[in-house]
MDAnalysis code that builds the backbone (N, CA, C; Angstrom):
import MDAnalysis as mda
import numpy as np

u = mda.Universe.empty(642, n_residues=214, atom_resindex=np.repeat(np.arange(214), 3), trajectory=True)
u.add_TopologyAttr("name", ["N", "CA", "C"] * 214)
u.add_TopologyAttr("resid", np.arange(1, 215))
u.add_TopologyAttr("resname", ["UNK", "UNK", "UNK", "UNK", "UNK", "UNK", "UNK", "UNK", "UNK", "UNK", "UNK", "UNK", "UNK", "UNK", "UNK", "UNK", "UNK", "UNK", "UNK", "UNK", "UNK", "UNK", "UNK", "UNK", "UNK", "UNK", "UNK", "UNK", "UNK", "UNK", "UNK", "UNK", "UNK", "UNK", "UNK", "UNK", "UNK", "UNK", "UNK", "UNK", "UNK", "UNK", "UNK", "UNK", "UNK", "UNK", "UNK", "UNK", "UNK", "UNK", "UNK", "UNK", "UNK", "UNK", "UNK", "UNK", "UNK", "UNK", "UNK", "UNK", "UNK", "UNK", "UNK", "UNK", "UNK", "UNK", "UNK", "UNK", "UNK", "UNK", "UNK", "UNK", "UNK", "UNK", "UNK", "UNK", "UNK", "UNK", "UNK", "UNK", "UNK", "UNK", "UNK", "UNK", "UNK", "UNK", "UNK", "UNK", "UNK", "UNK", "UNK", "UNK", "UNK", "UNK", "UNK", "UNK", "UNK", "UNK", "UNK", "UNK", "UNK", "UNK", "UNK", "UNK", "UNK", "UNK", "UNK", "UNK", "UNK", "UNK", "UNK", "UNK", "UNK", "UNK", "UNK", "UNK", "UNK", "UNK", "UNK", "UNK", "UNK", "UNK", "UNK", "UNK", "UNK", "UNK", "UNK", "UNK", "UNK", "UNK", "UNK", "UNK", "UNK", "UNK", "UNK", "UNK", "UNK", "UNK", "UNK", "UNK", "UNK", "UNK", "UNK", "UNK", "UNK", "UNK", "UNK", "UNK", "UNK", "UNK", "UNK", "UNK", "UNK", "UNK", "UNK", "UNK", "UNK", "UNK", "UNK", "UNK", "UNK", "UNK", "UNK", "UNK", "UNK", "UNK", "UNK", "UNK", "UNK", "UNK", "UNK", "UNK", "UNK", "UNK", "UNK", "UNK", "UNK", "UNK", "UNK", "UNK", "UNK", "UNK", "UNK", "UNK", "UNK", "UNK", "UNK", "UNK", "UNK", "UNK", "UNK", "UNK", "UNK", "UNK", "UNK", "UNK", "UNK", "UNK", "UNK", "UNK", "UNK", "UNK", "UNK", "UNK", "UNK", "UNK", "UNK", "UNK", "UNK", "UNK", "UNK", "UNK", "UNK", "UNK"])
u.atoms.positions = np.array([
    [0.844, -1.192, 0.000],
    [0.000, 0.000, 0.000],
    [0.881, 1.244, 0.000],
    [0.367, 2.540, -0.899],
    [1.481, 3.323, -0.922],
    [0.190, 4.795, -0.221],
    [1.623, 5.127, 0.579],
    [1.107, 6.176, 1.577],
    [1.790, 7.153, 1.412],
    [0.602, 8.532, 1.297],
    [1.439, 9.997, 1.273],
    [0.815, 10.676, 2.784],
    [2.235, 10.412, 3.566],
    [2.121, 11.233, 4.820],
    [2.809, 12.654, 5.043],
    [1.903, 13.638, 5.876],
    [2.495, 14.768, 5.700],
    [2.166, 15.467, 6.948],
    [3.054, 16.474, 7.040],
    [3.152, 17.487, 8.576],
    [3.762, 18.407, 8.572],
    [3.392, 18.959, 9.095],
    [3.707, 20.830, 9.534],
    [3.961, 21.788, 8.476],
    [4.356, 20.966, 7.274],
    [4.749, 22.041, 6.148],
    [3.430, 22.128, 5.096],
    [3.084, 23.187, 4.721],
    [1.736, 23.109, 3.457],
    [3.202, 23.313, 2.245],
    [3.454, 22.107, 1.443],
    [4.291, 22.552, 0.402],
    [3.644, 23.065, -0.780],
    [3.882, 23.981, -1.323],
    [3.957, 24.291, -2.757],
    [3.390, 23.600, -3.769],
    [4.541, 22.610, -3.863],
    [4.621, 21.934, -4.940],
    [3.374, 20.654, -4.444],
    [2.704, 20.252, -3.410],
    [1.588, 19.545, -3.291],
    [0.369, 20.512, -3.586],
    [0.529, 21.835, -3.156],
    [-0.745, 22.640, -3.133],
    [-1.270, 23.597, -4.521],
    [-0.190, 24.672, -4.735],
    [-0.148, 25.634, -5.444],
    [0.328, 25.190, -7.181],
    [0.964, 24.300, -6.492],
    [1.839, 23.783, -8.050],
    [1.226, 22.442, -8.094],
    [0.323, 21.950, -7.681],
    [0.167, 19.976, -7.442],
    [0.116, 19.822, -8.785],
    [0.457, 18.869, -9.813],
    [0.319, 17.976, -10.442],
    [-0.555, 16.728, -9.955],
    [-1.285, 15.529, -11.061],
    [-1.883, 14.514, -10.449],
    [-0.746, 13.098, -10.185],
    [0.415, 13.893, -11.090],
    [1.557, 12.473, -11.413],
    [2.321, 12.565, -9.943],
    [2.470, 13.999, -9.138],
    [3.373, 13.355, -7.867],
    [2.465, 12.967, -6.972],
    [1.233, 12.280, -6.726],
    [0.412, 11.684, -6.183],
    [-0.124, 9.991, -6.974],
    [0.396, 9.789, -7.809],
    [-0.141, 8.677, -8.702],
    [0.222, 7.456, -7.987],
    [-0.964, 6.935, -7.864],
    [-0.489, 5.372, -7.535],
    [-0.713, 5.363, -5.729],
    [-1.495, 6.739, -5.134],
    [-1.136, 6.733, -3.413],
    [-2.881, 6.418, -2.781],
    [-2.473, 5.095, -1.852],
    [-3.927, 4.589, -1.627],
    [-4.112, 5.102, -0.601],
    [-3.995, 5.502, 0.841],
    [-4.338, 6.337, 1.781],
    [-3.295, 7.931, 2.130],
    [-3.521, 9.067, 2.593],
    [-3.353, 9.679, 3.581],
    [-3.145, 9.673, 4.607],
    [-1.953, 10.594, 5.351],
    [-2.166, 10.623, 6.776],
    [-1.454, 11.624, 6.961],
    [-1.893, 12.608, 7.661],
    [-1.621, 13.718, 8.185],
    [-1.363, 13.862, 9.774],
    [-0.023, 14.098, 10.230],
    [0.989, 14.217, 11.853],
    [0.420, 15.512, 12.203],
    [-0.368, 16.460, 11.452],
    [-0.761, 17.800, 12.313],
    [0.106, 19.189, 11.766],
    [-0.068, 20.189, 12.491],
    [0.195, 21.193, 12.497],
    [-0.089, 21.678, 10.667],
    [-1.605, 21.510, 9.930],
    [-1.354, 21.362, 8.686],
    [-2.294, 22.195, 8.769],
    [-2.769, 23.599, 7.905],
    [-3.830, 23.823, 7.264],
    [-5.268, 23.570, 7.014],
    [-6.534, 23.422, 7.389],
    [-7.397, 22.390, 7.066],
    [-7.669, 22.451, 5.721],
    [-7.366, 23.562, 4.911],
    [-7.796, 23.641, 2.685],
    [-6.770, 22.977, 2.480],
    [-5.258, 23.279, 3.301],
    [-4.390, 21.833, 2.287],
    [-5.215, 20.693, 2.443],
    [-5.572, 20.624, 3.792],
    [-5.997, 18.475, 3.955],
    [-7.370, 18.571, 2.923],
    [-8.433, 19.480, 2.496],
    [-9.285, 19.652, 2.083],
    [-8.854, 19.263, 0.551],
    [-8.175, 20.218, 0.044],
    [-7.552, 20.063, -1.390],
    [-6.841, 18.256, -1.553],
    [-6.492, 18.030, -0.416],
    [-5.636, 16.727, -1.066],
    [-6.544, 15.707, -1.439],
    [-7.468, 15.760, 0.054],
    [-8.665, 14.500, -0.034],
    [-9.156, 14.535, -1.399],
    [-9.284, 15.843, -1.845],
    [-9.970, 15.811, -2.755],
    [-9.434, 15.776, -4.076],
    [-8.418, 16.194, -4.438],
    [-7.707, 15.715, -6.165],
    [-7.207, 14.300, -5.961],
    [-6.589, 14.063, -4.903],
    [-6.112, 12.136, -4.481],
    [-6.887, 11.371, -4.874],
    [-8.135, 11.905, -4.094],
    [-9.882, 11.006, -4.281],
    [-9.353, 9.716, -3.387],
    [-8.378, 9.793, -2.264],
    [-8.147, 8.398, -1.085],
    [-8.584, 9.548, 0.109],
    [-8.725, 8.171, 1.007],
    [-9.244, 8.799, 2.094],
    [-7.902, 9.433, 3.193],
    [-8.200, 10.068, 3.796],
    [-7.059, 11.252, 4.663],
    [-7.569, 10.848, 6.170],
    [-6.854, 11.051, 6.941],
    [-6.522, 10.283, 8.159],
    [-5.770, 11.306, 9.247],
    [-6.319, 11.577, 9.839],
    [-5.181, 12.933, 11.034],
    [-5.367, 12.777, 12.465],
    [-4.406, 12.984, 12.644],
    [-4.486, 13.604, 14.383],
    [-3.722, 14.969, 14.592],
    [-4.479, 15.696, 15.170],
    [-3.798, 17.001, 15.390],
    [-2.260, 17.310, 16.098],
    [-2.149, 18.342, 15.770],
    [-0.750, 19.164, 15.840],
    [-1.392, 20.159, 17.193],
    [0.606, 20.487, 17.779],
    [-0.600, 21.574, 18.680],
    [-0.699, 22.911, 18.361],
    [-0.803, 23.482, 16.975],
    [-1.481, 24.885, 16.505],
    [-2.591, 24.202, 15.767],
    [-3.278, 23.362, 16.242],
    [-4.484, 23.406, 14.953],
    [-6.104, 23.399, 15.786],
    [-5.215, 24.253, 17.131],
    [-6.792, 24.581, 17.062],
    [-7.960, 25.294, 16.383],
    [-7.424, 26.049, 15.387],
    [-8.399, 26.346, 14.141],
    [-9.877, 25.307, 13.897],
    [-8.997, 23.976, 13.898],
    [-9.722, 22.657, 13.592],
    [-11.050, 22.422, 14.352],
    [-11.592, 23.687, 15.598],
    [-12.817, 23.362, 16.545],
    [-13.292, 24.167, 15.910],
    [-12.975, 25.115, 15.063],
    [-14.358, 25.773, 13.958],
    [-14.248, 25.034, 12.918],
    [-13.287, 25.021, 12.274],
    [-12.720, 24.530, 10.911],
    [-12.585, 23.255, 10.905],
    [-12.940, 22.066, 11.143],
    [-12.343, 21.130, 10.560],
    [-12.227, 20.615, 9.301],
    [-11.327, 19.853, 8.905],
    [-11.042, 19.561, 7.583],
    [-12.223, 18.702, 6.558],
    [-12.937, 19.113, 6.080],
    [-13.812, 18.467, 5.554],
    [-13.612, 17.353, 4.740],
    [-14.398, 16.600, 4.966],
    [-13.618, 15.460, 4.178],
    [-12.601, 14.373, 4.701],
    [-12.180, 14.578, 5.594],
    [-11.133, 14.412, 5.773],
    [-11.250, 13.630, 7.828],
    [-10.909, 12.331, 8.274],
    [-11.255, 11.757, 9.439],
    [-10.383, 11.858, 9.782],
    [-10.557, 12.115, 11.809],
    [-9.870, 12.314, 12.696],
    [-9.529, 10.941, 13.869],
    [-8.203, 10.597, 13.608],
    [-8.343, 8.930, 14.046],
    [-7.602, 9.062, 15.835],
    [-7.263, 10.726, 16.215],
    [-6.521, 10.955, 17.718],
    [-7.578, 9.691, 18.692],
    [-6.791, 9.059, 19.644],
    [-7.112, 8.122, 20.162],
    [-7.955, 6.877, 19.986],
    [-8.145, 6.987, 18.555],
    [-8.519, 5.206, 17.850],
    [-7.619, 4.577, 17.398],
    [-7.708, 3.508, 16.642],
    [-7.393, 2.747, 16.172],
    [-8.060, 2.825, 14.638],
    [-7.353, 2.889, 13.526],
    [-8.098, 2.793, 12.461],
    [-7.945, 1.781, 11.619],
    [-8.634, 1.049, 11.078],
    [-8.419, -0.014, 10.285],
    [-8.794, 0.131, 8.786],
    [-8.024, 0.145, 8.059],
    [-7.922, 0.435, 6.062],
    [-7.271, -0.285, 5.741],
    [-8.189, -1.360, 5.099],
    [-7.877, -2.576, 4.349],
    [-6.788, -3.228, 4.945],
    [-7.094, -3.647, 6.331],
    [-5.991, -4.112, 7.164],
    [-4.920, -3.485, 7.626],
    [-4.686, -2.415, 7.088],
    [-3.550, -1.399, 8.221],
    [-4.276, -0.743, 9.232],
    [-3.902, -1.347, 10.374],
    [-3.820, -0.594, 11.444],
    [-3.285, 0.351, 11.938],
    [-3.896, 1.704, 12.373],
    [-3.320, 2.775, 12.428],
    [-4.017, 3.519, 13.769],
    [-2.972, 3.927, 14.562],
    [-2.978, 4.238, 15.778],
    [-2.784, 5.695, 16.032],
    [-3.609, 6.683, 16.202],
    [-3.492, 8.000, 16.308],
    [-3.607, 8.650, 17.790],
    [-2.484, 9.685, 18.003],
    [-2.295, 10.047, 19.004],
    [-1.599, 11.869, 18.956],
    [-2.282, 12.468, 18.605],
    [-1.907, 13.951, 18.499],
    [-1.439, 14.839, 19.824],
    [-0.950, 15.767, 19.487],
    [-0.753, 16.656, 19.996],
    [1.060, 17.141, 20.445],
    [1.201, 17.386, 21.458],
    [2.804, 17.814, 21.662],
    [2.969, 17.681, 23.535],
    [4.141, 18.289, 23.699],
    [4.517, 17.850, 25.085],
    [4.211, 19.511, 25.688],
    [3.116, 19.270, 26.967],
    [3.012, 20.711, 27.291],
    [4.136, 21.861, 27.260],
    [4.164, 22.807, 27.137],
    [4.909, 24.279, 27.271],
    [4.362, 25.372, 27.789],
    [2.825, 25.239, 27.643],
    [2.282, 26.438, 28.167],
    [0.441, 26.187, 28.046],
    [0.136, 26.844, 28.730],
    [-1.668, 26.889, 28.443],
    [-1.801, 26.407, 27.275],
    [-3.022, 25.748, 27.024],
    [-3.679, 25.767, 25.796],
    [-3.875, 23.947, 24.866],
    [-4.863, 23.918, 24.012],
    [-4.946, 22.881, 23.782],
    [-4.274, 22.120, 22.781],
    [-4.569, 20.717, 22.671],
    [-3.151, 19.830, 22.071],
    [-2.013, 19.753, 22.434],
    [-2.051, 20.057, 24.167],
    [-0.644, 19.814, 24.426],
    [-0.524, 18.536, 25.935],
    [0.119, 18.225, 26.149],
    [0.035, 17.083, 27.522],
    [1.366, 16.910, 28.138],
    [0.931, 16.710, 29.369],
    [1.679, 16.102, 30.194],
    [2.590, 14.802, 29.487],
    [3.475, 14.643, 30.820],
    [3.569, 13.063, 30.025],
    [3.080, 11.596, 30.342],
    [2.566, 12.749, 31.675],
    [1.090, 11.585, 32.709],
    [-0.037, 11.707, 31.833],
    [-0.146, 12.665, 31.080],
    [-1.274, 12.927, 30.190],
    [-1.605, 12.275, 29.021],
    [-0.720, 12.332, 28.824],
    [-0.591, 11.098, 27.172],
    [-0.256, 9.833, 28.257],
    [0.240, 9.328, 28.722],
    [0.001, 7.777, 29.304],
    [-0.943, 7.480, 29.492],
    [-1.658, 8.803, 30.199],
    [-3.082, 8.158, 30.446],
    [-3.968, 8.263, 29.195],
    [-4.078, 8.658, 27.620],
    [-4.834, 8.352, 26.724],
    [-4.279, 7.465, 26.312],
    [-3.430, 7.058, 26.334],
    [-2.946, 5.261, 25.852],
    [-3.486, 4.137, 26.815],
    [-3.525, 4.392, 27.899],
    [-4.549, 3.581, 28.978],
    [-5.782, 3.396, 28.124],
    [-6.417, 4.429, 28.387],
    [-7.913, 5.314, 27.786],
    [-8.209, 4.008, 26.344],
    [-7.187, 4.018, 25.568],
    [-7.246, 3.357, 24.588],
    [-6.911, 1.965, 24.307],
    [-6.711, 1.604, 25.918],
    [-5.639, 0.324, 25.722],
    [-7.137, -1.008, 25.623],
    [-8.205, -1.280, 25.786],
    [-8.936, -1.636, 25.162],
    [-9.167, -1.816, 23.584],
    [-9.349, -1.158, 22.988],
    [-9.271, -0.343, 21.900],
    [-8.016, -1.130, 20.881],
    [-6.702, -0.997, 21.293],
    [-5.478, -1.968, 20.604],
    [-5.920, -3.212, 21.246],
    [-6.716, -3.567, 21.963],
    [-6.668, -5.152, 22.553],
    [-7.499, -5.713, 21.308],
    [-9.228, -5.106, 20.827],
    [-9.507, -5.444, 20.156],
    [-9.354, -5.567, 18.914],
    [-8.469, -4.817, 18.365],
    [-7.759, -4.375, 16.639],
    [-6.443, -5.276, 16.925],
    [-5.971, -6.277, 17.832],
    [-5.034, -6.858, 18.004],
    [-3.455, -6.328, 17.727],
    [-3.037, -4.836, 18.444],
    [-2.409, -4.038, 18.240],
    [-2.876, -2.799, 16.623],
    [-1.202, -2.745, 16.383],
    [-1.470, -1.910, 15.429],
    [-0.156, -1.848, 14.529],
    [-0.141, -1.683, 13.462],
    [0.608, -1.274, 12.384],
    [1.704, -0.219, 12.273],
    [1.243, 0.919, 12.468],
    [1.848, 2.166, 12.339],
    [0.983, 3.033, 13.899],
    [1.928, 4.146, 14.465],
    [1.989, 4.557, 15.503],
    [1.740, 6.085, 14.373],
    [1.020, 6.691, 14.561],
    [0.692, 8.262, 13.646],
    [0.719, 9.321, 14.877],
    [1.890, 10.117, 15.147],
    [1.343, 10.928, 16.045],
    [1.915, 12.550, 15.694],
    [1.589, 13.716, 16.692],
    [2.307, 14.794, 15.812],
    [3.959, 14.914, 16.296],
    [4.150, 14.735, 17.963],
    [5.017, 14.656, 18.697],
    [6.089, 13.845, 18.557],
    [7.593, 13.343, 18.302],
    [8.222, 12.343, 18.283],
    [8.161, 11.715, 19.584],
    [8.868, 10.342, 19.390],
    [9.246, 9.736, 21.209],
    [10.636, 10.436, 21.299],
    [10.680, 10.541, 22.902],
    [11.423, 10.486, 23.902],
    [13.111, 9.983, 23.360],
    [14.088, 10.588, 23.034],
    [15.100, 10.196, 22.633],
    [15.458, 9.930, 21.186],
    [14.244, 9.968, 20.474],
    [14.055, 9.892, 19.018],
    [13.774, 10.652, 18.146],
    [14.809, 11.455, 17.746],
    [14.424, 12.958, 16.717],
    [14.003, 13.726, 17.425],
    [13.790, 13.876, 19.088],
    [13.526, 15.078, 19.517],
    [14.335, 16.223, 19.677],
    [13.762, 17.039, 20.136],
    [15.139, 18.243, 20.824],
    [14.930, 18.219, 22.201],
    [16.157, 19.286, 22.755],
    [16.335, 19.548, 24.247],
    [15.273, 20.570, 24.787],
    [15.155, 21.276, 24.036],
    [14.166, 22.345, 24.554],
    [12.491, 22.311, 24.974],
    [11.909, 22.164, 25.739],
    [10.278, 21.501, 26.479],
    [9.295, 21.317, 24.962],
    [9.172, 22.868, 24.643],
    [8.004, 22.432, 23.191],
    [8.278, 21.230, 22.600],
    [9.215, 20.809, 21.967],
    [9.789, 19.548, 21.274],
    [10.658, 18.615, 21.721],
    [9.930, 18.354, 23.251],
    [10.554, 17.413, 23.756],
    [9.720, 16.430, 23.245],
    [10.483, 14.518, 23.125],
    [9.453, 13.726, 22.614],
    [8.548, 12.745, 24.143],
    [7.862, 12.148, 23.800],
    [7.013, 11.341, 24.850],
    [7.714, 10.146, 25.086],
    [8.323, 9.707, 26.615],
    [8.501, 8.513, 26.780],
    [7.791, 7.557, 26.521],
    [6.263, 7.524, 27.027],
    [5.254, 6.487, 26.923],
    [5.478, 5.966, 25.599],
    [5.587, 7.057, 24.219],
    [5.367, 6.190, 22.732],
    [6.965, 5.140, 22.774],
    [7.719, 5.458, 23.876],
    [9.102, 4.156, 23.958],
    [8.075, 2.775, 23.954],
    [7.680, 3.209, 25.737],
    [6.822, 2.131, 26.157],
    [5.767, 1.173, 25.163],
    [4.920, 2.189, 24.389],
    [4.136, 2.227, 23.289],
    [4.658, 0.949, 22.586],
    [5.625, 1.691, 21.808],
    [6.370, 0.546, 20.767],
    [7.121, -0.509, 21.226],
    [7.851, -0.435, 22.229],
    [8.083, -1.487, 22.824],
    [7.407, -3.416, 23.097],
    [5.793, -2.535, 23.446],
    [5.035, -3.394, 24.051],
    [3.778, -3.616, 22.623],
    [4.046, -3.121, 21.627],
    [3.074, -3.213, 20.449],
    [4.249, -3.757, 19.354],
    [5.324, -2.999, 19.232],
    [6.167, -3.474, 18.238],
    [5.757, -2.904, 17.126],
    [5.542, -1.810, 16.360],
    [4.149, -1.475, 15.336],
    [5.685, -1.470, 13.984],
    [5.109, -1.868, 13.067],
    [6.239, -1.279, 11.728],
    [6.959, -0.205, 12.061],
    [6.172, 0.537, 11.923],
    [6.255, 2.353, 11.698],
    [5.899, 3.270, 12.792],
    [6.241, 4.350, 13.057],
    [6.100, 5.234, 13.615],
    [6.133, 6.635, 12.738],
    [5.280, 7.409, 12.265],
    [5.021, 8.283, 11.363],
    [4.756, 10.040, 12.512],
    [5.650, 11.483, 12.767],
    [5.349, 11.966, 13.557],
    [5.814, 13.256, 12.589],
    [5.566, 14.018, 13.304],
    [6.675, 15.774, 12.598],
    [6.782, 16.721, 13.908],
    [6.394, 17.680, 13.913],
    [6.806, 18.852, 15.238],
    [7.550, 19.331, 14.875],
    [9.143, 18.440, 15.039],
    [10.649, 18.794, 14.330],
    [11.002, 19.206, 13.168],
    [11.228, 20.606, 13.180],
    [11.105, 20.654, 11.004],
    [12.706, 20.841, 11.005],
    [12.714, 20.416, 9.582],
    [14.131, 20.525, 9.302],
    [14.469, 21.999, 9.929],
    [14.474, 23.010, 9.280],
    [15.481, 24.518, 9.827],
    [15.843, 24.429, 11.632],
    [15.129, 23.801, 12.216],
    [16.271, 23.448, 13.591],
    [16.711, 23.220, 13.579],
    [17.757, 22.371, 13.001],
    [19.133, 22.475, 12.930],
    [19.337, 21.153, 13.548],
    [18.327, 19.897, 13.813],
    [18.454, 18.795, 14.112],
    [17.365, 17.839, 13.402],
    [17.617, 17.384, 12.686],
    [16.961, 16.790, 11.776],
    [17.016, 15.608, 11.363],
    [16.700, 14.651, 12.047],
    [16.974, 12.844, 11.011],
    [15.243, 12.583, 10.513],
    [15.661, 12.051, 9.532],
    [14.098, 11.611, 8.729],
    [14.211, 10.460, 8.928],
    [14.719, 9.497, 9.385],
    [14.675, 8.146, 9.473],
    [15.412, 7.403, 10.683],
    [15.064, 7.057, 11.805],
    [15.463, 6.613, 12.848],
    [14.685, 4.722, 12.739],
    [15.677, 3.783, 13.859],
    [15.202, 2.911, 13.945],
    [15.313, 2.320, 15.529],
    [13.880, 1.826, 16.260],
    [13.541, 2.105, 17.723],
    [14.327, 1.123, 17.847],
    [14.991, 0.682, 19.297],
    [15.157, -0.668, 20.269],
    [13.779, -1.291, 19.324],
    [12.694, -1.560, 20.028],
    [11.827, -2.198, 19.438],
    [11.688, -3.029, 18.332],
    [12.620, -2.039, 16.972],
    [12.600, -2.355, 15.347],
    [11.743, -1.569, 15.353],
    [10.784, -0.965, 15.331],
    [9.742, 0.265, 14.629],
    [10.677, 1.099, 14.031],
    [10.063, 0.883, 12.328],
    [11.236, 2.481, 11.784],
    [10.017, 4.100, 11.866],
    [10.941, 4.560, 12.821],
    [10.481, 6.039, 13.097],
    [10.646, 7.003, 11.593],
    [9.456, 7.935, 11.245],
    [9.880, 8.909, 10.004],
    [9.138, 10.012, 10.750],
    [10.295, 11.284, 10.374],
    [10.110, 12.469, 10.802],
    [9.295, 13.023, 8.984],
    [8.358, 13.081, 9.140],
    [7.095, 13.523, 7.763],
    [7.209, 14.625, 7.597],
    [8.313, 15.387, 7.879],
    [7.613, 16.966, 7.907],
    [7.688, 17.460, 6.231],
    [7.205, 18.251, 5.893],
    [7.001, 18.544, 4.261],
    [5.904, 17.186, 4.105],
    [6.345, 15.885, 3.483],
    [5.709, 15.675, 2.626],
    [6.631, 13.760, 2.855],
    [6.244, 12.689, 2.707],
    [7.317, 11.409, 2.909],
    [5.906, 10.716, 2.035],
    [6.535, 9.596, 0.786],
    [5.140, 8.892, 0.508],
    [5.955, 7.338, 1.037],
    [5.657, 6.501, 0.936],
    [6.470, 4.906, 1.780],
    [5.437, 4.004, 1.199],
    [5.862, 2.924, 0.910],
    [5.282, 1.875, 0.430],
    [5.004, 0.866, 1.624],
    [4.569, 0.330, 2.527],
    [4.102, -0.675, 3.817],
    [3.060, -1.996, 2.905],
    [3.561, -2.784, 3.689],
    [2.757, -3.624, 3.584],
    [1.341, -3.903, 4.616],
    [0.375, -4.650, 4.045],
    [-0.546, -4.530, 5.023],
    [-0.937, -6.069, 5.949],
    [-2.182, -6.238, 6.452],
    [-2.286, -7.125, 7.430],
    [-1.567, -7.143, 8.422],
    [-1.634, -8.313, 8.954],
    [-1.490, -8.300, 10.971],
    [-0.157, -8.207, 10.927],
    [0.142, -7.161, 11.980],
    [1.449, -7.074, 12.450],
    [2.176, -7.627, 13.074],
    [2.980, -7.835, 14.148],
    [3.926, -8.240, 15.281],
    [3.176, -8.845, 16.626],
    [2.188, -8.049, 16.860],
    [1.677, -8.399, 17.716],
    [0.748, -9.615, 17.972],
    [0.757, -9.924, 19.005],
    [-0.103, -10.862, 19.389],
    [-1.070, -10.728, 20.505],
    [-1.895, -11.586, 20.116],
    [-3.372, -10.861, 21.067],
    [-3.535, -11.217, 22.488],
    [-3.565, -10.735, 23.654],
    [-3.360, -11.192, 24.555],
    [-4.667, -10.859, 25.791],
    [-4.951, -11.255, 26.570],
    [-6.186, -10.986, 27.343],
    [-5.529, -9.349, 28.255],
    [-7.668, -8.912, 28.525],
    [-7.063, -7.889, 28.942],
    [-6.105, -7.577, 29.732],
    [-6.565, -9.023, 30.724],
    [-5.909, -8.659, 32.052],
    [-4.226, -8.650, 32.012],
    [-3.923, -8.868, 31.067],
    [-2.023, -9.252, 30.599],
    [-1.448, -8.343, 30.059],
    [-2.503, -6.854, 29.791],
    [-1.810, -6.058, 29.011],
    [-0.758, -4.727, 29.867],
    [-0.048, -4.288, 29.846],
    [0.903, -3.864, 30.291],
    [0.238, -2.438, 30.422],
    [0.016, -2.171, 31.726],
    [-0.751, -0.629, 31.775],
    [0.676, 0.016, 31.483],
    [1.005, 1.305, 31.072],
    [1.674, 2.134, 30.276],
    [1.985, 3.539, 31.624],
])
């Protein structure tokens, strides 16, 4: 299955300049946040695949505006044609305001959800806007990454990990990391399309009572 994932950047050359040929051949969307809602609007719609997001933390626009067209998968599980896809938005608090969390805060919506991966028998890809904890993050609080998504992948094992926050001009930048776990981490920012395969992942299904609170 070929996937065009994207974050924080509205490029050009997808929006203003799009052609149908640098999209040819792409069966889902997924959007890490901090995006525009007319870019996600425009894509759903010349792609004609379905678009997939969890928010960034500037998009509160998105409580008037949301992206039409276009589904919000933050704390589900989504299932497309057997990829499982695990959404978890937002960033690591810095200051008032929404889309941002603790790091008790995000553990506890992975709790919240840990039902949820029991019945979808994990998940595929990890979609969030924030990186993990030691992985493409920075030093500074806004873009610090989340330990829990360690824990996360650890205890799910997912392919992929798909995130942005981090844009290239900071001056720290890897687009491709690979977890302890094996999950290959991609920093999406601009624009990344990846070919994945689909059906059941790594995981294995285990009763509730065995699952590893987070």
């Amino acid at each position: 299955m070929k996937l065009l994932v994207l974050a924080d950047h509205c490029e050009p050359g997808l929006w203003d300049y799009y052609t149908a040929g640098k999209t040819e051949g792409v069966d889902l969307i997924l959007s890490c946040g901090d995006l525009d809602p007319e870019y996600l609007e425009f894509l759903v719609t010349v792609v004609n695949k379905p678009l997939l997001y969890v928010r960034g933390n500037h998009d509160g626009v998105y409580d008037a505006k949301p992206p039409l067209g276009c589904t919000c998968i933050d704390g589900s599980v989504y299932d497309y044609q057997g990829l499982r896809i695990f959404g978890l938005g937002g960033s690591y608090r810095y200051r008032s305001g929404e889309d941002m969390y603790t790091e008790k805060q995000m553990r506890r919506r992975i709790w919240k959800a840990s039902g949820k991966l029991f019945l979808s028998g994990g998940f595929d890809i990890l979609l969030t806007h924030a990186p993990a904890y030691g992985y493409g993050d920075l030093q500074n609080l806004p873009h610090r990454g989340f330990d829990c998504f360690n824990d996360l992948m650890e205890q799910y094992k997912p392919s992929y990990m798909f995130h942005g926050h981090v844009h290239k001009e900071y001056g720290h930048f890897e687009r491709e990391l690979i977890h302890d776990s094996g999950t290959r981490i991609i920093n999406c920012y601009g624009h990344v399309i990846k070919e994945v395969n689909t059906g059941a992942g790594k995981f294995t299904r285990a009763f509730p009572g065995k699952l590893k609170r987070l």
